[in-house]
C-alpha positions in Angstrom: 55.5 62.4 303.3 55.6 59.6 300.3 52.0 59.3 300.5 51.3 62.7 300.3 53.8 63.4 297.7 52.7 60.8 295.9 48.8 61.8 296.0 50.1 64.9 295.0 51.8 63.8 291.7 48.8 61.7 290.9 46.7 65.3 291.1 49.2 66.8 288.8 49.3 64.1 286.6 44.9 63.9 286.5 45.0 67.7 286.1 47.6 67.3 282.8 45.7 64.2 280.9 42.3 66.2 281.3 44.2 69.1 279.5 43.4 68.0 275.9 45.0 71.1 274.5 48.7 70.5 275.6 48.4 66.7 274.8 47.1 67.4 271.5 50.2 69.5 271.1 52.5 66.9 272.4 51.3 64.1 270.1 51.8 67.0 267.1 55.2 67.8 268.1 56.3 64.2 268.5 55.0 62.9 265.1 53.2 65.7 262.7 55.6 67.9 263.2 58.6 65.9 262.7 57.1 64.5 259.3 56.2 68.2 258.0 59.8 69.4 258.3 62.1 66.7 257.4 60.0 67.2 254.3 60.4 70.8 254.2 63.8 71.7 255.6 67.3 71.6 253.8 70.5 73.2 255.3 73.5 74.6 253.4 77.6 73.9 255.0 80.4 76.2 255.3 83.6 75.5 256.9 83.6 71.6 257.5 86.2 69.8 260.0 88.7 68.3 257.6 91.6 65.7 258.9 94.2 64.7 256.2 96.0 61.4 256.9 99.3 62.3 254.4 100.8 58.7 253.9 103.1 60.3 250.8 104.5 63.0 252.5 106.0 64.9 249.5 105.4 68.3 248.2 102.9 67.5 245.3 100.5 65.7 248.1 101.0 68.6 250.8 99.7 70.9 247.6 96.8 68.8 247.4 95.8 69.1 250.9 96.6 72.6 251.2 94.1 73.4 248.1 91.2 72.1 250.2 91.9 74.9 253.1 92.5 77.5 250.4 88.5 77.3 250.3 86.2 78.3 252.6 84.1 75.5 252.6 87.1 73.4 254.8 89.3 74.2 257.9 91.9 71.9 259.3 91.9 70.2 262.8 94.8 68.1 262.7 96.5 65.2 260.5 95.6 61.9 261.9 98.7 59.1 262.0 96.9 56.1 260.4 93.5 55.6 258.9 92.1 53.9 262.1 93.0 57.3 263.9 91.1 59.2 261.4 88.2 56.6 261.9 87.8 57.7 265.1 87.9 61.3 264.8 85.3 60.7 262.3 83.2 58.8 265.3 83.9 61.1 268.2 83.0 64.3 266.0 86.1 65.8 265.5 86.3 65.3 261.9 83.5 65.3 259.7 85.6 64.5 256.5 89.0 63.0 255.9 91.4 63.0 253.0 93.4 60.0 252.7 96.6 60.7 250.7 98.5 57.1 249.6 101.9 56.1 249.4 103.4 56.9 246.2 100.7 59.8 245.1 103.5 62.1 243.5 105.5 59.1 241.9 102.4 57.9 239.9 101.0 61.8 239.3 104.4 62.1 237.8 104.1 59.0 235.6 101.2 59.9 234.3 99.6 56.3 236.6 95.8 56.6 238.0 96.1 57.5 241.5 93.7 57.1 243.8 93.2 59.2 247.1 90.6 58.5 249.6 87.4 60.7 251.0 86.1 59.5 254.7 82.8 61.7 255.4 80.7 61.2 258.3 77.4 61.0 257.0 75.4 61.4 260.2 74.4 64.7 258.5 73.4 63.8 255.0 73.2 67.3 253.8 76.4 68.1 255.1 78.3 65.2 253.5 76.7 65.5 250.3 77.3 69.2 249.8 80.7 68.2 251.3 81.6 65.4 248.7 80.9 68.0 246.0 83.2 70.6 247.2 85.7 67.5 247.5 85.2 66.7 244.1 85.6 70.1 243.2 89.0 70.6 244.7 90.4 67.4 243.2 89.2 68.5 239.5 90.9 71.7 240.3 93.9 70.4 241.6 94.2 68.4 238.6 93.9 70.7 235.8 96.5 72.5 237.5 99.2 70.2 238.0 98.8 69.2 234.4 101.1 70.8 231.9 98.4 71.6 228.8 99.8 68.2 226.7 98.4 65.8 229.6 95.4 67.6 230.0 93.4 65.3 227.2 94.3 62.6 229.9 92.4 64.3 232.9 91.2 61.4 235.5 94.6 60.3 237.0 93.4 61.6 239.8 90.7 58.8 241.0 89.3 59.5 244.3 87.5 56.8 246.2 84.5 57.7 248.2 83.0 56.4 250.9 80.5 57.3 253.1 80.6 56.4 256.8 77.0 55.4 258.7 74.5 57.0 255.8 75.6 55.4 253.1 72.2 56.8 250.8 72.9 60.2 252.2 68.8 60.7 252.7 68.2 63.7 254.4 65.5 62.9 256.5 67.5 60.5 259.1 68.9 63.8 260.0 65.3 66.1 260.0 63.8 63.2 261.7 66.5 63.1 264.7 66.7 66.7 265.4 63.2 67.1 265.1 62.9 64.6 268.0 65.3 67.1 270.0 63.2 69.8 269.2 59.8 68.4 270.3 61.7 67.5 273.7 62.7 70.7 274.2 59.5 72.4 273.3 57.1 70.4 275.2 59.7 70.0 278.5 60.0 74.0 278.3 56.3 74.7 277.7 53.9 72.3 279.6 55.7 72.8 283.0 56.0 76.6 282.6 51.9 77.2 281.2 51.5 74.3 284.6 52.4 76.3 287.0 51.4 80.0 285.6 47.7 78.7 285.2 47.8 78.2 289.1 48.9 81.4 289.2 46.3 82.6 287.1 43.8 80.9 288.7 44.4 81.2 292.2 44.8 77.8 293.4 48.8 78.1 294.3 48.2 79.9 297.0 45.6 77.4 298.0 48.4 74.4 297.2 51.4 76.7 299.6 49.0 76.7 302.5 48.8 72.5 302.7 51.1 70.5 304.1 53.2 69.9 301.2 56.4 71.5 300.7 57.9 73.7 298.3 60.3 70.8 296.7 57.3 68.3 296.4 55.2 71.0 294.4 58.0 71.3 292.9 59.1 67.8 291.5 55.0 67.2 291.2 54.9 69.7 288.4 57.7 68.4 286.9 58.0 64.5 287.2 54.1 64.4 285.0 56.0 66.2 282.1 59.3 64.3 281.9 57.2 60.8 282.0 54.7 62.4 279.0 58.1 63.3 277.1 59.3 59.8 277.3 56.3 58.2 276.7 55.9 60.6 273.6 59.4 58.9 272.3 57.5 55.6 271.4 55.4 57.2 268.5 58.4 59.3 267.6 60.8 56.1 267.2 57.6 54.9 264.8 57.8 58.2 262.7 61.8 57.4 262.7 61.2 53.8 261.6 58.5 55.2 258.8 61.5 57.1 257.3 64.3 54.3 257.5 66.6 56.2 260.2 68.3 52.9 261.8 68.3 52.5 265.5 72.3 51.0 265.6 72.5 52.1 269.4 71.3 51.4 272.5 67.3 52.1 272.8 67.9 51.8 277.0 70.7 54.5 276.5 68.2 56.9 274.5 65.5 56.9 276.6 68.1 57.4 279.5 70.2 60.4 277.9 66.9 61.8 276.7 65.8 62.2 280.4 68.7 63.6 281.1 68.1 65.9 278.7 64.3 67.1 279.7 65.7 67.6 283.4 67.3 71.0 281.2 64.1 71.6 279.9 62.0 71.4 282.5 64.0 73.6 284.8 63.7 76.1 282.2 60.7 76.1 282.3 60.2 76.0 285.8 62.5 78.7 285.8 60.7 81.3 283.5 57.2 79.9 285.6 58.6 81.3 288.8 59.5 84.7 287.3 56.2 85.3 285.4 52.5 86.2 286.4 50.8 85.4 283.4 50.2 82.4 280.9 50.8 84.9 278.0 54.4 86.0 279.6 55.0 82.6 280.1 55.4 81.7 276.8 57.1 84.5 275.4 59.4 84.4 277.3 60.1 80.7 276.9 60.3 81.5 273.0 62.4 84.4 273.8 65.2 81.8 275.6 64.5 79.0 273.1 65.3 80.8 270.0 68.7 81.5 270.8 69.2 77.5 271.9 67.5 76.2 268.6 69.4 78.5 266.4 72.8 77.1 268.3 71.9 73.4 268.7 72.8 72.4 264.9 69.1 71.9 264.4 68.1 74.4 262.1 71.2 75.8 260.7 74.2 73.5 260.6 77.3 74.7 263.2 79.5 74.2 260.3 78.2 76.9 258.3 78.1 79.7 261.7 81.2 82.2 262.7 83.4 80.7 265.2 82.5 82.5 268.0 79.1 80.9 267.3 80.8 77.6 266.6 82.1 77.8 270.6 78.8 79.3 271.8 76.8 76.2 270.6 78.5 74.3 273.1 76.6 76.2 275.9 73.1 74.8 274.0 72.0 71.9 275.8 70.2 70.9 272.2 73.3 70.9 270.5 75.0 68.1 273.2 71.8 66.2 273.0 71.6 66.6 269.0 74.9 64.9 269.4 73.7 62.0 271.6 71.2 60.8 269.1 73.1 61.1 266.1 75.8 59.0 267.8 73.2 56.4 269.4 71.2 55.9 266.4 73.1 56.8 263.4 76.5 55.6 264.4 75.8 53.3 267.0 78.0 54.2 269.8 77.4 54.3 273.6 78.8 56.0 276.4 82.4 55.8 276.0 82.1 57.5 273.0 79.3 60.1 274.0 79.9 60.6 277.7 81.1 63.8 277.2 77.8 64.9 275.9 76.1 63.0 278.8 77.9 64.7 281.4 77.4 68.4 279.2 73.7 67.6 279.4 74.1 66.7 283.5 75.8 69.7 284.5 73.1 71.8 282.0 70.4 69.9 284.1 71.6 70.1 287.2 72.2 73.7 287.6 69.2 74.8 285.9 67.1 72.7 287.9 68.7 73.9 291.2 68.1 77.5 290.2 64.8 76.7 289.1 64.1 75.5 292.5 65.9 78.2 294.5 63.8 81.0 292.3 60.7 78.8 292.8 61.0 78.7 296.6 61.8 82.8 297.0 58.6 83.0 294.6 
């Protein structure tokens, strides 16, 4: 059996380096592609996680707060004890930007002092933080030229707020593009090259030919899928090149990317198994594989940021495989965590893998 399985993947993987077409397309995906639309793309943000750590805990700085979630740009998830508590909501996810309101806020408001108040924003997603530090901003100025009577309003600026930006300090864009472009090639080509794989044997008649060996149905089955997860991950490599080209830091682990990023293609590929064994033709093939990657694309984060979609969206993104593994990278190279921070993506993307996978392969065998 491990010989012939393992002439068998050798035929699979012969019969997918002569098809020029589909390596052509991987090599466009994994670097052409990703440089066209971190280019191109820009997102806009609405309702961004905000955490307010209220040290003051007085009227005047409750107003403050409560001005930001009078907007709809903002929506609260808690009020963090200390600042290091707000730190990590700010690595974990939970928060994407923190108001830090100081001891003594009303006292010196009410003097007339310069008071400071503190912005955290996670800048993993540069668009979001900048469009994010502007609506801050905004608030503040607001806030101000309310709470001033008219003969303190010459004096506007008593309200200073310090900003800083957590793990993009420049706010460029393109680390973001760059990253989820990467998840989008993934998912593409692990969808894709399996699925057109196995409905060209179809087409041409040779799976019946392969059935009537004495290979099983599960090593046909990993052999058309093992050659497409290895191309995938060798396809990283030029990738994490294009990456470098744009100055998105690699503060992670690049063991623990490749790693979650298999994980990740075992989704893929048993999708795309999945809509092989329930098509006849190349052309059905691939619409349908558009027709189920659309929805996951639109609810990974990748093209339109979750902060900006309706709740119910908000929740169904968490059913996206993209949107865990959007999560993983941004985390691995952008904040440089590892899995004690980003294991509950991992296991997400497990779970995701294992069941399609095993209902790829049920359907595949019936088939």
């Amino acid at each position: 059996m491990p010989a012939r399985f393992v002439g068998l993947v050798i035929k699979e993987s012969i019969q997918f380096s002569r098809d020029r077409v589909m390596l052509a397309l991987i090599l466009f995906l994994y670097t052409a592609e990703i440089v066209m639309c971190t280019i191109a793309l820009s997102f806009d943000v609405r309702d961004l996680a905000l955490a307010v750590v209220d040290l003051d805990r007085t009227p005047t700085s409750r107003a403050l707060a409560e001005r930001f979630l009078t907007t709809a740009e903002f929506r609260s998830v808690g009020q963090p004890r200390s600042e290091a508590e707000a730190g990590r909501w700010l690595v974990t996810g939970r928060a994407g930007l923190v108001l830090v309101l100081p001891r003594g806020f009303a006292a010196d408001l009410a003097a007339g002092r310069g008071t400071r108040v503190q912005l955290l924003l996670d800048g993993t997603n540069s668009n979001t933080a900048a469009i994010a530090r502007g609506y801050a901003l905004r608030v503040i100025a607001s806030y101000e030229h309310a709470t001033l009577g008219p003969a303190r309003r010459a004096t506007a600026g008593v309200v200073l707020p310090a900003l800083r930006v957590w793990y993009n300090q420049s706010l460029t864009f393109s680390a973001f593009m760059v990253l989820s472009m990467i998840a989008v090639a993934s998912m593409l080509v692990g969808v894709v090259q399996p699925a057109a794989s196995i409905v060209r044997e179809k087409e041409l008649g040779t799976i019946e030919q392969l059935l009537v060996t004495p290979i099983t149905t599960l090593e046909l089955f990993l052999a058309k899928t093992l050659p497409a997860i290895a191309m995938c991950l060798l396809a990283l490599f030029p990738a994490l090149l294009i990456a470098h080209a744009f100055d998105v830091p690699m503060r992670g682990s690049v063991a623990l990317f490749v790693a979650t990023t298999a994980v990740f293609l075992v989704s893929a590929v048993g999708l795309g198994v999945l809509v092989a064994s329930i098509t006849r033709t190349l052309q059905q093939a691939l619409l349908v594989a558009f027709f189920g990657l659309f929805p996951l694309l639109f609810l990974s984060g990748t093209l339109v940021p979750v902060e900006s979609m309706p709740r119910a969206l908000q929740a169904a993104t968490q059913l996206s495989p993209l949107r865990h593994y959007m999560e993983v990278l941004l985390g691995i190279f952008l904040k440089g965590v590892g899995l004690p921070v980003l294991w509950p993506h991992v296991v997400a993307l497990g779970a995701f893998g294992l069941a399609l996978f095993a209902t790829a392969l049920a359907i595949f065998r019936r088939r």
